[in-house]
N, C-alpha and C positions, 0 to 999 in steps of 0.2 A: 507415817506421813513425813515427809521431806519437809526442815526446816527452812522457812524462805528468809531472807533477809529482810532486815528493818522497811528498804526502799518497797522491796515486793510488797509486805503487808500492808504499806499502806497504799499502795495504788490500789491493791486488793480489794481493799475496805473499801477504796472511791468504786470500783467498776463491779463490785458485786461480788458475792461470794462463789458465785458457779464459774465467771466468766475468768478466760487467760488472760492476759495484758497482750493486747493487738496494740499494732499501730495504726495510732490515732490520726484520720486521715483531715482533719481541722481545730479550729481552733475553738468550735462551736462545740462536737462531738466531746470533747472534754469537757468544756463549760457546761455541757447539758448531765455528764455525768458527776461532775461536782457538786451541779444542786442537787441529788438526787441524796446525797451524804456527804453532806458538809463539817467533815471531819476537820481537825486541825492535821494540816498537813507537814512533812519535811519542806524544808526551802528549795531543796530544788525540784519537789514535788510542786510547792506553789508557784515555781516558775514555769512549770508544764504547765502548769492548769492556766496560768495566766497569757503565756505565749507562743502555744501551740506545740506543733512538733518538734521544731527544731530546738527548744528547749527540753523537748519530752525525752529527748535523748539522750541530753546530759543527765537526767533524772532516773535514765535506766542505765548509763552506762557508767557514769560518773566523771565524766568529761568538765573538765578544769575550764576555767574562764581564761587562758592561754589559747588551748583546743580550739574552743570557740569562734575568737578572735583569727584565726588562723582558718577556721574552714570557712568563716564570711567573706575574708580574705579571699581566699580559693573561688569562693559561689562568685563574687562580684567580678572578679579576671573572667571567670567565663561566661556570664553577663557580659562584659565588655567584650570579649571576643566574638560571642554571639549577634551583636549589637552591631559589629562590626562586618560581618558577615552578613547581614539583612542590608546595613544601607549600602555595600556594595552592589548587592542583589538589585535593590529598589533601584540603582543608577545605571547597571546594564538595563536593568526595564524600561526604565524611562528614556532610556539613549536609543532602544530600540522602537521605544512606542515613537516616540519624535522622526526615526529614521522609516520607520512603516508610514508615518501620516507622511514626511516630504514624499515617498516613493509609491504612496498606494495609487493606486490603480482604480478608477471607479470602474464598475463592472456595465457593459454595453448597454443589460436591462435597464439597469438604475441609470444611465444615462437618458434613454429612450423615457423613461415615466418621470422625468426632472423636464421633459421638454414639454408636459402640459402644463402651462402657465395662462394664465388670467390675456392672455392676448388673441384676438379676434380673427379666423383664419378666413382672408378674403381673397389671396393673391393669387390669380390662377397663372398658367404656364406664361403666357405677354406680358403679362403684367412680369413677373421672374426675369425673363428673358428683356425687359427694358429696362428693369436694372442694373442687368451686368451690361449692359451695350452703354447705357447713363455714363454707367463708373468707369468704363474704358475708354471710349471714345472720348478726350476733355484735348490739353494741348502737345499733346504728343503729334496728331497727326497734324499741325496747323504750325508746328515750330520746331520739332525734332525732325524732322522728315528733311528738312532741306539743312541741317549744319550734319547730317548723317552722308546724305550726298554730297553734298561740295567738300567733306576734309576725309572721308574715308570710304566710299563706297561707287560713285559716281552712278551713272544707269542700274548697276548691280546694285542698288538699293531694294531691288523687289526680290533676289535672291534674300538679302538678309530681313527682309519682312518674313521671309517665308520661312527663315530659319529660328528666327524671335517667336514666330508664330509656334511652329513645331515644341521649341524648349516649354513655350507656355502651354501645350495642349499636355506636357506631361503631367505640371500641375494643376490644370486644369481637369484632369481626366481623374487626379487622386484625388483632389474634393469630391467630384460626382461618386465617387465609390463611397467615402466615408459620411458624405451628404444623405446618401440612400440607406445607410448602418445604424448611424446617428445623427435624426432632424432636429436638433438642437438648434437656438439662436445665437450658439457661443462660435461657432466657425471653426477655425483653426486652433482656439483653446481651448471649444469642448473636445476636439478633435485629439488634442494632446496630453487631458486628463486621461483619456480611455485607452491610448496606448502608452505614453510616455509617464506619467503618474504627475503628480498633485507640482512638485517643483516644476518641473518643465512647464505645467499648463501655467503656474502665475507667471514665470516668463515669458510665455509668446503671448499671454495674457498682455503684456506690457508692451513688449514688440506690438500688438498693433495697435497699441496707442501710437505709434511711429507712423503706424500705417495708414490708420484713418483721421487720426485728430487732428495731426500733421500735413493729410492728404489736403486735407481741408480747411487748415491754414495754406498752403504752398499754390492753393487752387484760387483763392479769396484772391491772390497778391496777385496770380497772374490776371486775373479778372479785372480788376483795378486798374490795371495797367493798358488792357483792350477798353476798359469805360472811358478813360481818362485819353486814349486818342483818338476813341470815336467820340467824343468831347469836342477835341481841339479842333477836328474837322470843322465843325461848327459855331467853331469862336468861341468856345466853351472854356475858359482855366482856371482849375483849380488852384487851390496856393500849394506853395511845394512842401511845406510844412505839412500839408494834410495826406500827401498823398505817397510818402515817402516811409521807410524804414527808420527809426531811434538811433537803429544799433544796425551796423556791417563789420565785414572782417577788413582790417586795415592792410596798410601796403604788404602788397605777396603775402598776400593771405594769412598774416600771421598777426596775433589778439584781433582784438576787437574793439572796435572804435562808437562814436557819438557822432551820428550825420546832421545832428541839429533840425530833425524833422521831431513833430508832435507824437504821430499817427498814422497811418494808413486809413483816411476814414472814408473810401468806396469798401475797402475789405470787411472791415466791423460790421459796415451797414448789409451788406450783402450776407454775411454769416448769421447774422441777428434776422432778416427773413429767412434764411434756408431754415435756421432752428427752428421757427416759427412755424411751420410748413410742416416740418418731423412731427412737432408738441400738437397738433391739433389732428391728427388720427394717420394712421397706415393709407386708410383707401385715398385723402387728400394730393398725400406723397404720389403713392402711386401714380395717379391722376396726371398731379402736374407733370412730374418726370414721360412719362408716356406722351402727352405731347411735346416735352424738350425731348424728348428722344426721336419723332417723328420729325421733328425741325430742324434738326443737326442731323439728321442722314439727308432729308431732301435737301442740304445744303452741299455734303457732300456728293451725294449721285449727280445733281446739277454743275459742281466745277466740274465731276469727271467726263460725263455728257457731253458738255456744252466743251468741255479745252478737248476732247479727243478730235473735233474740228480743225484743232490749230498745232498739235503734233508733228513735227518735224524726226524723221526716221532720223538725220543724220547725230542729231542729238543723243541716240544711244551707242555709238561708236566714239571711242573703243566701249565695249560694254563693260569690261572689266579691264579701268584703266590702270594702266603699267603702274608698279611700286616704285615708289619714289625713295628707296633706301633705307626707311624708316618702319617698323613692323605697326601694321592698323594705318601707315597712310597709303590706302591704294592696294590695288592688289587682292587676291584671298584674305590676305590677314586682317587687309580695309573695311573686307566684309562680313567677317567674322568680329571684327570693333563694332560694326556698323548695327551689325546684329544684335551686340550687346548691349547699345544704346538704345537701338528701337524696345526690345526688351519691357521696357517699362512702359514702353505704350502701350500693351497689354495686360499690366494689371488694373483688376479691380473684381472681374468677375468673383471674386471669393466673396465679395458682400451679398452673393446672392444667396448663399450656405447661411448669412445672418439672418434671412427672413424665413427660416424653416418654420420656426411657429406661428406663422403666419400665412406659411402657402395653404390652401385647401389638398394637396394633394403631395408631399413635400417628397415622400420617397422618390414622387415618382416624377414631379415635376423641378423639385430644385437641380437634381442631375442632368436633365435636360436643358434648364435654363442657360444652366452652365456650361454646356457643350455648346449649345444654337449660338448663345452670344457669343464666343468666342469664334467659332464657323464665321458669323456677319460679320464680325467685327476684321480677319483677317481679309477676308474678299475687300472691303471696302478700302484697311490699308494698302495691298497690293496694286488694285485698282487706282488708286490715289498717287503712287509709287509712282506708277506706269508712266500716268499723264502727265507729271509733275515735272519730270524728268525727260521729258519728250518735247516739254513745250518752250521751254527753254535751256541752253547750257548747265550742266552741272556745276560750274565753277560760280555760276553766277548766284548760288542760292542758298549762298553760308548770311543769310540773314536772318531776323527776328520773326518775319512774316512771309515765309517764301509761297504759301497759298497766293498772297497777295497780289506780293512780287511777279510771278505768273501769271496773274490777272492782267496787274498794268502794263505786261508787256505786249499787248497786242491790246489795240484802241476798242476793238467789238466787245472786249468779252467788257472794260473798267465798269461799266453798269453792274457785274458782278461781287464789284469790291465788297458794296454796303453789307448786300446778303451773307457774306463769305464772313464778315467783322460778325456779323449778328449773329451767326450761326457758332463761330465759337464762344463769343459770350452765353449764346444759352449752352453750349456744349459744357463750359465750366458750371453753369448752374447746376445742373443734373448731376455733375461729378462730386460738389459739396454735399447734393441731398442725400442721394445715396450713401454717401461714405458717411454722413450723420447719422442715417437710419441705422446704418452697420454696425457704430462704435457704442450707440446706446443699447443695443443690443447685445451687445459682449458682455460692455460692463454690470447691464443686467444678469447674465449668466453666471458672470465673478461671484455677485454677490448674493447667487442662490446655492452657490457653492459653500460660501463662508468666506471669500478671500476677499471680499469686500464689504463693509458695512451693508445690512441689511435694507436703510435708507434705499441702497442703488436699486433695488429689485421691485421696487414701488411701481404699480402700475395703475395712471389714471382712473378715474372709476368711471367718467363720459365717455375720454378721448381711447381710451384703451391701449397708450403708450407706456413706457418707461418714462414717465414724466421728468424723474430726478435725473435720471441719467442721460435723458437730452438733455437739460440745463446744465450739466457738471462738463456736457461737450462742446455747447455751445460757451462756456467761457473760457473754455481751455483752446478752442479753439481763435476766439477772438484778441485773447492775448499775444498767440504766436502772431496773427495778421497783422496785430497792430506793432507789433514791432522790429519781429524778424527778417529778413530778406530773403529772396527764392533761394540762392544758392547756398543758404546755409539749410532750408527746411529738405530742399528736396533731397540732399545726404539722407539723413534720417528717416525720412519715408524708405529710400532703397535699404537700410537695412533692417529696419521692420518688417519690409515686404519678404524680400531672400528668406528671415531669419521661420517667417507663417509656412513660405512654399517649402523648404527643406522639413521641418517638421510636420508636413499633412504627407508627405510622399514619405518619410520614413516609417508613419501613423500607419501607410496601407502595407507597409512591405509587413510591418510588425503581427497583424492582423492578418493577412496574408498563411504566415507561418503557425500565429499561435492559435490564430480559432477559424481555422478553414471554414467551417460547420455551417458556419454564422449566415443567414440570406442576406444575401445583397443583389436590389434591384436592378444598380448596374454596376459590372464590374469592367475596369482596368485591363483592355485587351492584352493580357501579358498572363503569361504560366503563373 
């Protein structure tokens, strides 16, 4: 029998007389084999049995407290390099979880099952379609219509209705697709989670806070301004402190100055009922705006009616007056300016995409709504164009009120004045309701998303609105009226608006390409 050495015998002794010396795979395994014969051990045998393996080894090999020192050394360097290798790892992970959640993508399903919310579906196709006619018809045709003819377009003002009209059936036509995809209340930011991913949608999520909050400040002021001189009519004056902007842009438009007014307080008061109107249910909204909507077309059809009487042919010659050297004054280029400004007088219809959860029938009537009111709403512009333009001189109607102004100019029709003032005042009513109905609506969406506090997505437990998120538009709203001036809000609304239409049309090309597959009730007449 082979002599073992001091060290052997005695581990020997500790692990029994049959067994080899294995390595010991804890610190436990040796302690259990120490009680079993609790010899007096060698010292670096009690250092194995006390400190596991990595002492067990100097105990078998005879490795110096140098050694030692030297391979913990070594273990902790690659510790630390290992160490260092994970929290790189963990910060490509996290750079990419971070860059997945800005970019992801909500999938069409899970958009369609986020759209069943706690709101009451009452709104059938008129009731849809006198939304979008509400939100578009306000004072574009009552006050752009004539500084569009008299400095750029002249008689040819109904070629560039026609041409405003056509740019807006484009976006017009890619809501009704993405409307029939995804009936969601978000609009143009659910519309931009599901193709563009989660960054894009909190920004045009915000563009239309430009859109609607703004609309609806910019609408209050014009309002205000038709209250306050169908007032004076009547010997009625306000003090100018009340009825006036805080804050304007100073000479040539550059900072901004203190006009020494209070408030604008027809605008406040007027915002403070339309929110009122939104907070106590959908069908009320509805309701009212349907007959503001009935009351501003019969205002409309009655000037075009009743002035196609008093049309003069010589008033559309030249029809397209000569350029005056100037590119946009006169001419094609007049009318392609001309165009661009009327432009705006047909947004709004996209607030009808906000009441998806709400239509009874949303695939199939929100796309429709939004075709039909666009269709009325052009005929009516055109129509309006025609007579406007006919009934007296083009040069004569770079004013405030060229409805009017047309009116007074032949002594039969002035009986029309009053109706023609009341008619755009309720016309601006309808454009604040709507556009309130719309923006608490988003914001609800926001924040079923996560990108808004969950507060916003509260919905009345009577009224069956977004309660919080009409009050958070109703004072966001009242602020801008109470202080701002039109020409600084209405900037901002146009690039809210632009920034909604370019992402719903890029939303269908993208869909288009990447999920053919997908049903869509109506689609996009284009390949």
């Amino acid at each position: 029998m082979p002599q073992l050495s001091r060290h052997a015998r005695q581990l020997r002794a500790v692990l029994g007389p049959g067994g080899a010396v294995p390595r010991l795979a804890s610190r436990g395994a040796l302690e259990h084999a120490g009680a079993a014969a609790p010899l007096s051990l060698h010292p670096h045998a009690r250092r194995a049995r006390g400190d596991g393996w990595g002492n067990l080894r100097r105990a078998r090999g005879g490795c110096g407290p140098r050694d030692d020192r030297a391979a913990i050394a070594t273990a902790a360097r690659r510790r630390g390099a290992h160490s260092a290798r994970v929290a790189r790892h963990e910060r490509r992970h996290r750079a990419r979880a971070v860059s997945a959640g800005l970019f992801a993508v909500k999938a069409i399903s899970a958009a369609a099952e986020a759209g069943e919310q706690p709101l009451i579906r009452v709104l059938s196709l008129p009731s849809l379609t006198a939304f979008g006619i509400g939100s578009i018809i306000g004072t574009g045709i009552f006050v752009l219509t004539g500084t569009a003819a008299a400095n750029h377009a002249g008689p040819a003002l109904v070629v560039s209705f026609l041409l405003a009209g056509c740019a807006g059936a484009f976006a017009a036509l890619s809501y009704a697709e993405l409307a029939s995809m995804i009936p969601i209340a978000g609009s143009a930011y659910s519309y931009a989670y599901a193709t563009l991913g989660e960054l894009a949608a909190w920004f045009i999520g915000w563009n239309l806070v430009l859109e609607y909050t703004f609309s609806v400040g910019t609408v209050a002021v014009g309002w205000s301004a038709y209250v306050v001189s169908l007032l004076a009519q009547f010997g009625i004056h306000l003090p100018e402190a009340l009825i006036g902007a805080p804050i304007d842009r100073g000479p040539g438009d550059v900072g901004l100055i203190v006009t020494g007014a209070v408030l604008n307080l027809p605008a406040v008061l007027i915002v403070a009922v339309v929110a009122y109107i939104c907070y106590i249910g959908i069908r009320q909204s509805a309701a009212i705006n349907f007959a503001f909507v009935v009351l501003k077309i019969a205002v409309v059809l009655g000037f075009v009616l009743l002035g196609a009487g008093f049309v003069n042919p010589a008033n559309w010659h030249p029809f397209v007056p000569a350029n005056t050297g100037h590119f946009g004054h006169f001419g094609w280029s007049g009318v392609f300016a001309a165009a661009g400004i009327m432009f705006f007088a047909f947004i709004g219809f996209d607030t009808i995409s906000t009441c998806s959860q709400e239509a009874r029938n949303p695939r199939r009537d929100v796309p429709l709504g939004i075709v039909s009111s666009l269709a009325i709403c052009s005929v009516l512009y055109v129509a309006t164009a025609l007579v406007l333009t006919g009934m007296v001189p083009y040069s004569d109607l770079d004013v405030a009120a060229p409805v009017a102004l047309a009116i007074d100019a032949h002594a039969e029709l002035r009986w029309l004045g009053l109706p023609v003032k009341l008619g755009a005042i309720v016309a601006m009513i309808s454009v604040m309701l709507v556009m309130t109905v719309g923006q608490a609506r988003i914001f609800m969406a926001m924040a079923a998303d996560g990108l808004l506090p969950s507060w916003f997505a509260s919905v009345h437990p009577r009224f069956r609105t977004p309660a919080h998120s009409t009050v958070v538009t109703w004072v966001g709203a009242t602020l801008i009226a109470a202080l701002l001036p039109v020409r600084i809000l209405g900037e901002l609304v146009s690039i809210g608006t632009l920034c909604a239409f370019v992402t719903v049309c890029v939303g269908v090309l993208i869909l288009r390409r990447l999920r053919p597959e997908l049903p869509r009730r109506f689609r996009v007449p284009a390949p």
